[in-house]
C-alpha positions, 0 to 999 in steps of 0.5 A: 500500500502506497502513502499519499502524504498531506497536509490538512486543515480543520477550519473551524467558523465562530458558529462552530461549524466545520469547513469541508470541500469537495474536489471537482470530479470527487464524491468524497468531502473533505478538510480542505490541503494538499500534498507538499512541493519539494522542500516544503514543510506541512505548514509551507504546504499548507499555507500555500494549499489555502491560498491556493484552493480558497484564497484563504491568506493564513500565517504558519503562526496562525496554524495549531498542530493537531498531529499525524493520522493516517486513513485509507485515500478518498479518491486512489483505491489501494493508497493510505494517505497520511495527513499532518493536521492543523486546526485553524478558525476562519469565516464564511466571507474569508473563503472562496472556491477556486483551482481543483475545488468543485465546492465548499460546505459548513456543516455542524457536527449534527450534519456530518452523517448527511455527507459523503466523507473523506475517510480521514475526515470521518474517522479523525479530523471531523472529530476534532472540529467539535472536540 
């Protein structure tokens, strides 16, 4: 089994909802992030991946780590990804969808089961936004 690393956001609102996307030709609804460029720390990619993905400016010290999990891949069959997460807080007006992204939701804790999630977001991230 082949391992996708990446770096994940859990982007929290001041209504305490959580900030999924879904990657244009996907399912799956996930944290939004990405893999890393050559040379790049998770943070790095991280910051570069919102900038990105949602036009979402955010500083390294703005970002606090949650650690590693690591859960079979939504979209490549056969693949584990193992993501380095951070959490971070954000607003409805801060975020944009754009480049692979196909959409964005906020969802509460009560409407996770309504989605189809990303295994990493189901099983360690989601938990996380609502501690």
């Amino acid at each position: 089994m082949t391992d996708i690393h990446v770096s994940a956001a859990v982007i929290t609102d001041s209504e305490g909802r959580a900030l999924l996307v879904r990657k244009t030709g996907t399912e799956r609804f996930m944290q939004p992030g990405g893999k890393p460029e050559a040379g790049e720390t998770a943070a790095e990619t991280l910051v570069r991946e919102l900038r990105e993905e949602l036009g979402l400016v955010v500083f390294q010290d703005q970002l606090r780590p949650l650690g590693t999990f690591v859960s079979a891949a939504a979209n490549e069959p056969g693949h584990r990804v193992v993501a380095t997460a951070f959490a971070m807080s954000a607003e409805p007006e801060d975020v944009v969808v754009q480049a692979e992204l196909a959409e964005l939701r906020w969802i509460t804790a009560a409407e996770q089961d309504s989605l189809l999630l990303a295994p990493l977001s189901s099983e360690h991230l989601l938990p996380l936004a609502w501690g």
